[in-house]
ROTORBA-369608 format. One record per atom (N, C-alpha, C, O): x, y, z; residue in three letters. Coordinates in steps of 0.001 Angstrom, whole numbers, plus 500000, padded with zeros to 6 digits. Layout:
% ROTORBA-369608
XYZala
...
This chain:
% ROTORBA-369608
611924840879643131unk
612595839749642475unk
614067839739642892unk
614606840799643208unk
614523838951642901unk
616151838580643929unk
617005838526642623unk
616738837907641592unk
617977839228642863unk
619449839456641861unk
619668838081641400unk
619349836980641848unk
620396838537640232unk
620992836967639403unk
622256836924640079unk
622709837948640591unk
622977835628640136unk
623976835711640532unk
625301836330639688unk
626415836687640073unk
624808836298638660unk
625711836795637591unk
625934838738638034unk
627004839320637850unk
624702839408638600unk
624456840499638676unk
625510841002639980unk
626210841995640175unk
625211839758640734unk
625617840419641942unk
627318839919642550unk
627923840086643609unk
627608839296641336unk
629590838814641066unk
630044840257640984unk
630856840816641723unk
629230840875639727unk
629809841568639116unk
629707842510639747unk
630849842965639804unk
628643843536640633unk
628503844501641511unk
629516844139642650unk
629925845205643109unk
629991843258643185unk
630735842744644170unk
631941842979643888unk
632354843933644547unk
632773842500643140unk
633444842510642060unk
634000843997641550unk
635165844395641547unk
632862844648641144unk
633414845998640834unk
633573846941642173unk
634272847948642285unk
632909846459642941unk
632974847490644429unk
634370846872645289unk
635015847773645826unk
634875845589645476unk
636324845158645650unk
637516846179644525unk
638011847219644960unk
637776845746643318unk
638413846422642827unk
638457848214642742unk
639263848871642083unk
637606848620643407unk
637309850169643213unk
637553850651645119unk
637757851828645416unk
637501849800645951unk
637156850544647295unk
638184849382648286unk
638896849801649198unk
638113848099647964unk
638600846878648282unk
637835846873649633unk
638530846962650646unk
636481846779649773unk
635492846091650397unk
634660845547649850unk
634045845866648833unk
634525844026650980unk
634101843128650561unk
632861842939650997unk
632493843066652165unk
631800842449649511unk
630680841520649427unk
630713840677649383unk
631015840146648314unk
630381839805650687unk
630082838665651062unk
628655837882650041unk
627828838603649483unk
628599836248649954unk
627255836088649200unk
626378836479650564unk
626799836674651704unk
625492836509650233unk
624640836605651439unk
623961838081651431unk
622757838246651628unk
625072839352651126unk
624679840429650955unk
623765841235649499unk
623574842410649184unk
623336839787648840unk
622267840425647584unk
621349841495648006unk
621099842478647309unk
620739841215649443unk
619615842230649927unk
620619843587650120unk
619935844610650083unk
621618843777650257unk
622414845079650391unk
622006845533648927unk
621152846408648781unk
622668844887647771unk
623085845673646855unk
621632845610646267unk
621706846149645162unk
620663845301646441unk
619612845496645557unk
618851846551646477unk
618278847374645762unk
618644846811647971unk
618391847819648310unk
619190849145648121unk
618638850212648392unk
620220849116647752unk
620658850538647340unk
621137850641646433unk
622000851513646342unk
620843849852645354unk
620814850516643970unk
619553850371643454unk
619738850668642275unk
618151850052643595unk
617109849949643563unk
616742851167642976unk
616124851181641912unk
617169852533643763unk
616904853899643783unk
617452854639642517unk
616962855686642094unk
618750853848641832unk
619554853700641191unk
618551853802639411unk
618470854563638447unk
618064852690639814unk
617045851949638563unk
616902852715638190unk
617431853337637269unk
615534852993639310unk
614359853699639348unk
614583855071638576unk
614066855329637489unk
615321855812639202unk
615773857178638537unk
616432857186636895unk
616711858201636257unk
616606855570636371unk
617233855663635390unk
615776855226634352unk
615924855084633138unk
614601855073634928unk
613184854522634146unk
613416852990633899unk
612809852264633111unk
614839852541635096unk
614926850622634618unk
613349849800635289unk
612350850307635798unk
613499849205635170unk
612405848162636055unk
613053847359636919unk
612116846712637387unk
614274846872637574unk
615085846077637968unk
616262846661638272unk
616580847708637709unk
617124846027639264unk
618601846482639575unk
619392845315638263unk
620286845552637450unk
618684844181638500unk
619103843139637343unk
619400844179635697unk
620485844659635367unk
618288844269635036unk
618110845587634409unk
619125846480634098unk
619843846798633150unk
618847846850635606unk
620115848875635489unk
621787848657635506unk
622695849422635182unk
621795847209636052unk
623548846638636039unk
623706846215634443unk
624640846657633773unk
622887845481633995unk
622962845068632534unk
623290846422631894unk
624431846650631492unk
622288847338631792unk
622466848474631100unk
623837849195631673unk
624346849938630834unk
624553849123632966unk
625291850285633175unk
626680849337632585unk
627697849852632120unk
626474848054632712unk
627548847077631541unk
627608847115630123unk
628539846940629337unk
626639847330630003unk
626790847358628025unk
627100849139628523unk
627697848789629542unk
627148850363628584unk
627184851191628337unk
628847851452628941unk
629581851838628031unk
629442851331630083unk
630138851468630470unk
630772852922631194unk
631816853165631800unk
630155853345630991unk
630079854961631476unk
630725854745632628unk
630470853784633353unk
631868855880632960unk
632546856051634053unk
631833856742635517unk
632232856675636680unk
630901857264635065unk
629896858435635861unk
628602857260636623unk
628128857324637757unk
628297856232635507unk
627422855314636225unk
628102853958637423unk
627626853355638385unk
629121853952636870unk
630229853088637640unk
630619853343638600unk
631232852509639266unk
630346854939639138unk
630953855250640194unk
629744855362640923unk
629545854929642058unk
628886856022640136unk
627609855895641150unk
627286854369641808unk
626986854410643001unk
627304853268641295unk
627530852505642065unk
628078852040642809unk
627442851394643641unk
629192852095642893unk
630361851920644021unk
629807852693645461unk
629654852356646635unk
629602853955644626unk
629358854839646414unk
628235854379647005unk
628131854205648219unk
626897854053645743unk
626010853388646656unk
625813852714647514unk
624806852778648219unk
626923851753647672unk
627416850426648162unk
628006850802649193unk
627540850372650248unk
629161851675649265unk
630002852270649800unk
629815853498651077unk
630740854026651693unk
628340853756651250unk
627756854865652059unk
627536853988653188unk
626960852908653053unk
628038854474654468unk
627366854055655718unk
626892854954656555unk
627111856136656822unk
626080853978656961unk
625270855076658170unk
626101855920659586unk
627163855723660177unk
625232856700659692unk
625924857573660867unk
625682858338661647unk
624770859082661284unk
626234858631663013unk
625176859674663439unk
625966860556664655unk
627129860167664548unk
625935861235665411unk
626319862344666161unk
626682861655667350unk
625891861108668118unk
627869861707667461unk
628712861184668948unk
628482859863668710unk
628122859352669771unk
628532858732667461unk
628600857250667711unk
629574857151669009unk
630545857765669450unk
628777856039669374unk
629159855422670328unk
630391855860671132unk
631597855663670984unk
629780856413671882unk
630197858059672505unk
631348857924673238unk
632152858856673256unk
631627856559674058unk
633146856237674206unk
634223857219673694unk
634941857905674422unk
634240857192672227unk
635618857360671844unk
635855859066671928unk
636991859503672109unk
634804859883671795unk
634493861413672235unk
634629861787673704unk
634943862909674100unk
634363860747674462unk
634590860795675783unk
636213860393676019unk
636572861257676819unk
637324859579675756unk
638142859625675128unk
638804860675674771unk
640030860758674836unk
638077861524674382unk
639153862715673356unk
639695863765674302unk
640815864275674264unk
638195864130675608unk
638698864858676523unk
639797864262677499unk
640919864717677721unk
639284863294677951unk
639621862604679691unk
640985862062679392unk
641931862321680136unk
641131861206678167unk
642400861008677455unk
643531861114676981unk
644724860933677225unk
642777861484676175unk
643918861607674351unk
644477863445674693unk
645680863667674836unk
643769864238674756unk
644113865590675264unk
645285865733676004unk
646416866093675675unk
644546865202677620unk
645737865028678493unk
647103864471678066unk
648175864932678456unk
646913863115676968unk
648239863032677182unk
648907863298676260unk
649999862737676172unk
648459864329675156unk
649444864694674261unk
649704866517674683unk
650227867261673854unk
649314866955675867unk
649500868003676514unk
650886867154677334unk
652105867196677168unk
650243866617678000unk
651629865882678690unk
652875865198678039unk
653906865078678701unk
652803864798676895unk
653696864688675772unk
654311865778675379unk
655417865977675881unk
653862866629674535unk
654387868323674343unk
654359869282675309unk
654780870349674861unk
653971869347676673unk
653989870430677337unk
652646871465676965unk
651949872047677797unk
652523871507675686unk
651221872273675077unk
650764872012674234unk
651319871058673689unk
649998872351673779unk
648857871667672415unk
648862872998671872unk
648050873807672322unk
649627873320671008unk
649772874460670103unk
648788874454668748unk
648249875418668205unk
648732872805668330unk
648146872435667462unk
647506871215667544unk
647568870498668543unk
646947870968666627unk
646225869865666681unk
645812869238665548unk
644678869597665228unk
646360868343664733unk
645597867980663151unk
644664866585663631unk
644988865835664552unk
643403866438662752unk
642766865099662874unk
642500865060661497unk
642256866024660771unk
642588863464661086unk
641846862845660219unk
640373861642660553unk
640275860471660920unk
639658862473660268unk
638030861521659928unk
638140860687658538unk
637920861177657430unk
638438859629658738unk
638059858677657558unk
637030858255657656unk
636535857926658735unk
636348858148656312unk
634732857671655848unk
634058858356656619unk
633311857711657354unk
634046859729656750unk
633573860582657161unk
631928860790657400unk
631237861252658308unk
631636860082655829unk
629788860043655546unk
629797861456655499unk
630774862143655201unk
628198862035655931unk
628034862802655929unk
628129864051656906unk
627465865087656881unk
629036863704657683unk
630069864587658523unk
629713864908659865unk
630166865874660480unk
628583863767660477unk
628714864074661539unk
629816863871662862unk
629833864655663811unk
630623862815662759unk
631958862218663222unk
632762864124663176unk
632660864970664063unk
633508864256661813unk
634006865415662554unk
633562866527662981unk
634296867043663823unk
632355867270662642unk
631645867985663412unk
631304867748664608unk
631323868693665398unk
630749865933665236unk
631596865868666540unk
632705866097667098unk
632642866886668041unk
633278865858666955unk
634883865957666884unk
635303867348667353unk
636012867533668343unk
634715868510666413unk
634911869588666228unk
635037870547667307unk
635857871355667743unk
632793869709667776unk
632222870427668832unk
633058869948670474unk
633162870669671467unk
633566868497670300unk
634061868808671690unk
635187869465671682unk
635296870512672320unk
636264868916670909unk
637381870396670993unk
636878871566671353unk
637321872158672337unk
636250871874670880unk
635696873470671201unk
635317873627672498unk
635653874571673214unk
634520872579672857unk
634504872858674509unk
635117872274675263unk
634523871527676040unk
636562872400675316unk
637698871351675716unk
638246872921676229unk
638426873658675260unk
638531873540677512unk
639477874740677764unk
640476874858677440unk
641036875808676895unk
640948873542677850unk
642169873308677750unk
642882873494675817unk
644047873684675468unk
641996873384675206unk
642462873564673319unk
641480875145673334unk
640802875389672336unk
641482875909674244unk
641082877292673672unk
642030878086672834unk
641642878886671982unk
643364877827673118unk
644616877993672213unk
645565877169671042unk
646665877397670538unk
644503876050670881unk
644697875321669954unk
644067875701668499unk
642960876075668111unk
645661875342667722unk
645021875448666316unk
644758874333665868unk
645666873503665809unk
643335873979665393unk
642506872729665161unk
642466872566663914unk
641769873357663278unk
643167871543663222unk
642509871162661489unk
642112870095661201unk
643065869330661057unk
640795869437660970unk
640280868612661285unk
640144867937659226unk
639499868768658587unk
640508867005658535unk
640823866750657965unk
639610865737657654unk
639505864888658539unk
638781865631656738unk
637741864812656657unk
637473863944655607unk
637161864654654651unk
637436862795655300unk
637886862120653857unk
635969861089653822unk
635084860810654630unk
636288860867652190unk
635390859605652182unk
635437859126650770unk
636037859768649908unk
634855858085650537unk
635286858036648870unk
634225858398647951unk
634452858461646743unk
632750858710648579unk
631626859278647933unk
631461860516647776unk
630854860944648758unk
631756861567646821unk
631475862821646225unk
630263863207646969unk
630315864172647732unk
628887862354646767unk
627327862323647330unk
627614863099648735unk
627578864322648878unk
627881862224649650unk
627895862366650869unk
628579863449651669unk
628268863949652750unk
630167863810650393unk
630977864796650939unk
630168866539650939unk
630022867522651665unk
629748865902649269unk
629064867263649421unk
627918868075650583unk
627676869196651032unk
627359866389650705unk
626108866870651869unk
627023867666653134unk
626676868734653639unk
628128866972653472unk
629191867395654522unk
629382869002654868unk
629141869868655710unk
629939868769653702unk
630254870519653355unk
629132871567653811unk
629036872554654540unk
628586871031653228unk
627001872123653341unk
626530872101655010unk
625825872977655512unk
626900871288655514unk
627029871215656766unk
625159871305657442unk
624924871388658648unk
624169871267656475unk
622908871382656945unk
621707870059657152unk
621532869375656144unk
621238869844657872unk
620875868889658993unk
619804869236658845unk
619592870448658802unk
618536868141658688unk
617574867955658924unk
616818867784660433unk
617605867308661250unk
615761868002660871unk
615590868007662775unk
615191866712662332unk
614429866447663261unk
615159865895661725unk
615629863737662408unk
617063863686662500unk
617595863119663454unk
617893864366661366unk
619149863838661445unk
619581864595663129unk
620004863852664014unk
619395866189663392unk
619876866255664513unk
619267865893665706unk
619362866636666683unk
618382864384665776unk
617768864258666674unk
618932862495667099unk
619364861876668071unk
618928862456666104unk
619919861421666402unk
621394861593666475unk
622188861635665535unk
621717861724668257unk
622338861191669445unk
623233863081669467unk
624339863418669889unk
622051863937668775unk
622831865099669043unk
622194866378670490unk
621029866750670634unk
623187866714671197unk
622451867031672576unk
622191868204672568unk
623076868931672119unk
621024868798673005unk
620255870004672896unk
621001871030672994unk
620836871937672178unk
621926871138673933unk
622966872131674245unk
624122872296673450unk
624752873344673593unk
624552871373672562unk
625293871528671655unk
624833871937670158unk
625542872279669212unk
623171871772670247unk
622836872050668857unk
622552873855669112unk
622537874663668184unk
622333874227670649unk
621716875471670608unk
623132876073670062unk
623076876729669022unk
624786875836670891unk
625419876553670928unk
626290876482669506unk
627157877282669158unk
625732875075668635unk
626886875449667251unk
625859875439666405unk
626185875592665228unk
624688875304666629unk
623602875748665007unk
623160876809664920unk
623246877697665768unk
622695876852664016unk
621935877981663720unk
620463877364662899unk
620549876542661987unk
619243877870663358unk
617987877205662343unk
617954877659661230unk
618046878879661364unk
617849877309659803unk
617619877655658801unk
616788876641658001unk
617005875448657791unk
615568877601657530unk
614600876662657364unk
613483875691657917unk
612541876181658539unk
613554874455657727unk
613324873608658290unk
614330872586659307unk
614160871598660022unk
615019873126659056unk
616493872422659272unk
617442872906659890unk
616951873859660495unk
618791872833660184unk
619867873210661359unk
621283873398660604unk
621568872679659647unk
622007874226660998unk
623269874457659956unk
624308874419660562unk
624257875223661493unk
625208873913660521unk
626307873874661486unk
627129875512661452unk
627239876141660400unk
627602875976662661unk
628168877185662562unk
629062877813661760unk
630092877208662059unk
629325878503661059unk
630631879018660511unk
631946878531661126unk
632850877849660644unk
631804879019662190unk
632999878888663089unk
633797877139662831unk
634837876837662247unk
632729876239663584unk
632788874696663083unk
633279874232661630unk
634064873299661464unk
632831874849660800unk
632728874573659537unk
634320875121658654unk
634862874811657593unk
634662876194659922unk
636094876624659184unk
637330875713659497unk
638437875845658974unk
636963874727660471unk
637785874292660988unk
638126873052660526unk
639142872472660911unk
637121872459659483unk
637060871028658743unk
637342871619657333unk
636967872719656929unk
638169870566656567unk
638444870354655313unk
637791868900654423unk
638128867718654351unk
636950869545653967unk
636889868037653419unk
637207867626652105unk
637312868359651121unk
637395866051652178unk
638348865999650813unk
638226864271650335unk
638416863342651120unk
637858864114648833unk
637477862415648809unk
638795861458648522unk
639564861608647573unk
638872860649649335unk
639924859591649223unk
639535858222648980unk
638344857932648862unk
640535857282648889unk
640203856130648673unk
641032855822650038unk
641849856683650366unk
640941855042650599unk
641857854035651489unk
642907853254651014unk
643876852766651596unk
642571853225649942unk
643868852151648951unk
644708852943649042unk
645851852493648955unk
644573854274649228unk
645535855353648465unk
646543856139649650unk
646554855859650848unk
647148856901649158unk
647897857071650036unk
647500858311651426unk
647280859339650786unk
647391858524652346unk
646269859655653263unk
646626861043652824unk
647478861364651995unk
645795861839653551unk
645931862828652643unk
647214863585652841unk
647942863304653793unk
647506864476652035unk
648872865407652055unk
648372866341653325unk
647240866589653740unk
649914866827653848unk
650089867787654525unk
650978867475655987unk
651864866667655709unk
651017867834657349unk
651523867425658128unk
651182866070658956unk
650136865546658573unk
651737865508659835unk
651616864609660139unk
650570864838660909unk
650619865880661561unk
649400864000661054unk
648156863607661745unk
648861863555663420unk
649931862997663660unk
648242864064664181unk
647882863595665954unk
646673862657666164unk
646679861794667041unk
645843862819665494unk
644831862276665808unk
644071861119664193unk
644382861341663023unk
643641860616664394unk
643050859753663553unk
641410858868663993unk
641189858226665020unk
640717859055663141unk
639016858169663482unk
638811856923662179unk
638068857033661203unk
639451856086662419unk
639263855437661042unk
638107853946662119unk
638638852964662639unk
637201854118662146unk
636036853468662992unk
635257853171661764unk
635148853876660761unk
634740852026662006unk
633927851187661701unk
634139850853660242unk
633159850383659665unk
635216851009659569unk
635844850813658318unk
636342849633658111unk
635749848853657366unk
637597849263658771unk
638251847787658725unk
637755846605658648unk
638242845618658096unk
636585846730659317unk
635401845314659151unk
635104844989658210unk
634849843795658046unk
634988846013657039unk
634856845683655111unk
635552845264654563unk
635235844994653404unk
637421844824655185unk
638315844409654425unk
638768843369654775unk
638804842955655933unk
639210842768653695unk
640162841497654015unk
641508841642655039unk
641675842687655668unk
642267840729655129unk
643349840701656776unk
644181841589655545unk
644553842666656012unk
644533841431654224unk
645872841620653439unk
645778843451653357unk
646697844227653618unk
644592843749652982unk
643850844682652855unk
644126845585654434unk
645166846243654421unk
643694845626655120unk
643490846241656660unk
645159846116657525unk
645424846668658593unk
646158845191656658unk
647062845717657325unk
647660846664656485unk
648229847618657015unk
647617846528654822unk
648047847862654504unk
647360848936654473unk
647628849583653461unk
646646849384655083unk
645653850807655542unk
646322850966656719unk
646950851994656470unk
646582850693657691unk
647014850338659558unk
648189850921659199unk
648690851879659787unk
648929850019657645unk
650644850926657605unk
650922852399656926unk
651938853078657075unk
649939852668656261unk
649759853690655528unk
649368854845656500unk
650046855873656538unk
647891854607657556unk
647696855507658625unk
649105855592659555unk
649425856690660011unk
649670854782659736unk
650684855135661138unk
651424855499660051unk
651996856370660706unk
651853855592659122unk
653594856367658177unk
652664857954658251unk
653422858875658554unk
651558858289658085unk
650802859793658382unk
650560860299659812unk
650062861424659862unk
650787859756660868unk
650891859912662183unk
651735860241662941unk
652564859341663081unk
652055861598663836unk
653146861492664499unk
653043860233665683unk
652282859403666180unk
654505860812665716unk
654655859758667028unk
654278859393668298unk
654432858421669038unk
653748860445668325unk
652910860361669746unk
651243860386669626unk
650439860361670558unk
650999860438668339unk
649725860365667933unk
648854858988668133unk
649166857797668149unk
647526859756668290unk
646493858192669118unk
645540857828667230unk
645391858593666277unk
645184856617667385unk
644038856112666242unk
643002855656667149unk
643204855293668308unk
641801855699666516unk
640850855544667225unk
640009854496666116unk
639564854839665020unk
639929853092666754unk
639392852425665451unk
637346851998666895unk
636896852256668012unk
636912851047665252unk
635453851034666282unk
635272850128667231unk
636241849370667254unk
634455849856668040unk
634072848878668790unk
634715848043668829unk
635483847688669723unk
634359847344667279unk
634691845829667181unk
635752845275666610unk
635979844113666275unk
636520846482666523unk
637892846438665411unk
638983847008665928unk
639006848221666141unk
640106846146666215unk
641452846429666629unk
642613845988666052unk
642507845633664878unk
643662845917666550unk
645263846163665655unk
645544844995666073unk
646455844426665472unk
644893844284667183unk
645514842715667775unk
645714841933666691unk
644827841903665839unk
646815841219666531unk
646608839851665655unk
646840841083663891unk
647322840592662870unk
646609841847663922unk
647410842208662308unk
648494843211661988unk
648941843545660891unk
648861843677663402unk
649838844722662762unk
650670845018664358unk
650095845896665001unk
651558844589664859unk
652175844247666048unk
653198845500666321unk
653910845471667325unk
653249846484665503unk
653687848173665281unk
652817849127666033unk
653199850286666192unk
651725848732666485unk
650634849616667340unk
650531849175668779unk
650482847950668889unk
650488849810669844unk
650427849712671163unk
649138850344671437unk
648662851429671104unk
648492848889672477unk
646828849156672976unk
646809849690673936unk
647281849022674856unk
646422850770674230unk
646223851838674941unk
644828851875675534unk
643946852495674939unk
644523851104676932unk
643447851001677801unk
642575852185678101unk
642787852478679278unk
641475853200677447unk
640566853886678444unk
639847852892678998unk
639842851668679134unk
638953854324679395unk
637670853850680690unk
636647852838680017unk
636102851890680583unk
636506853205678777unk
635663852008678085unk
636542851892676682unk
636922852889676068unk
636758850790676345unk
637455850552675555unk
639348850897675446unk
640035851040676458unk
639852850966674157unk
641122851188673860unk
641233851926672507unk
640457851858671554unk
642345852632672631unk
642857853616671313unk
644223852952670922unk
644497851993671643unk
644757853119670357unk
646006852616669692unk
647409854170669547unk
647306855392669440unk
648576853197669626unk
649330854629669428unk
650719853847669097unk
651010852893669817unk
651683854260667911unk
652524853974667171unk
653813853411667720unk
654710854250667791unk
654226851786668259unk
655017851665669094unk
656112852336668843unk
656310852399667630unk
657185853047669693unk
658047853706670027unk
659332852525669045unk
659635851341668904unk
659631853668668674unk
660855852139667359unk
660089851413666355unk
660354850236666110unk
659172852031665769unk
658144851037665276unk
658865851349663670unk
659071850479662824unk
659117852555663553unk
659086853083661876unk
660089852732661580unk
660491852908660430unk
């Protein structure tokens, strides 16, 4: 049975004010496929139903569970492998050639999901020679508790590591446990993970070199996505690269970022006089 419209203002509605991404009309089949699961676990008969009930009750704990529901995207090992290819041939080189050495190295993974992005991330650094003397802190955010936790735990099902993860990288950073695959110690010391909002301000500590905020910006409005763009570059050094997705760039909203041409695609980096 198809959402009331009344149901799906208000799920829309509460997921804008809580995340400031937007539900379009059109997206009823989103929110009734993933809160469906929602119901169900609560003995509702309906998402119509389980929104009514999580409105008259108001509970802070059910409110959020919806948001993240909404709020989870899919993901998988080396997306669209460009920007990993990038990290070596690139971004490496030229912040070696910027500093003379790569002593260090901080990244932030926004909307992290369930952590395969920086555990990519992780694994090519690691086999990068050139960062064998790099200290790596790989900084991992998302706004779902759910997903972070799965992160952490760092353990992988053989579908999840079948998708776009390469045999030689699973021999040399997993380990089998179970039925399933665990990401190494080693990997795992090197990520922090931690839940944010995007509204909010990035996380504490030193200034970012690196940044993955991919496939995010497409959920927000223009007003919205340029203050995230100003918030990431005030956390960025200066010579630091962003790496946004495919289909999403700095053209046309924020004229403070310089497009930076690879082999496939472009990265962005903080125009010089910009701050």
């Amino acid at each position: 049975m198809a959402l009331t419209s009344e149901t799906f203002t208000y799920v829309a509605t509460l997921v804008r004010q809580r995340s400031a991404i937007m539900l379009e009309p059109g997206k009823e089949y989103l929110v009734e496929s993933r809160l469906l699961p929602l119901a169900r676990e609560a003995g509702v008969a309906g998402v119509d139903d389980y929104v009514r009930s999580v409105r008259r009750t108001s509970r802070p704990q059910d409110l959020e569970l919806m948001v993240e529901a909404l709020t989870t995207n899919e993901t998988s090992w080396f997306r669209d492998s460009a920007p990993f290819t990038a990290l070596t041939a690139d971004i490496v080189p030229e912040l070696i050639a910027s500093r003379g050495a790569l002593l260090r190295l901080r990244v932030w993974s926004a909307a992290c999901s369930t952590g395969q992005e920086p555990y990519s991330i992780a694994m090519t650094l690691a086999e990068d020679v050139r960062c064998r003397g790099t200290q790596l802190e790989i900084v991992a955010t998302d706004l779902s508790d759910q997903v972070l936790g799965r992160a952490k735990e760092g353990l992988y099902s053989q579908l999840e590591v079948n998708r776009g993860l390469p045999a030689p990288m699973l021999v040399r950073h997993f380990a089998r446990e179970g039925a399933g695959w665990r990401v190494s110690r080693e990997l795992r010391a090197k990520i922090s993970f931690q839940r944010h909002n995007l509204l909010h301000p990035p996380p504490a500590g030193p200034r970012f070199d690196l940044v993955f905020l991919r496939n995010v910006l497409i959920y927000f409005d223009q007003p919205t996505k340029q203050a995230i763009l100003r918030r990431v570059q005030q956390s960025m050094a200066p010579d630091g690269f962003l790496v946004l997705g495919a289909a999403e760039t700095t053209v046309g909203l924020d004229d403070t970022w310089e497009r930076v041409a690879i082999s496939r695609g472009s990265v962005y980096r903080p125009r010089q006089g910009a701050r």
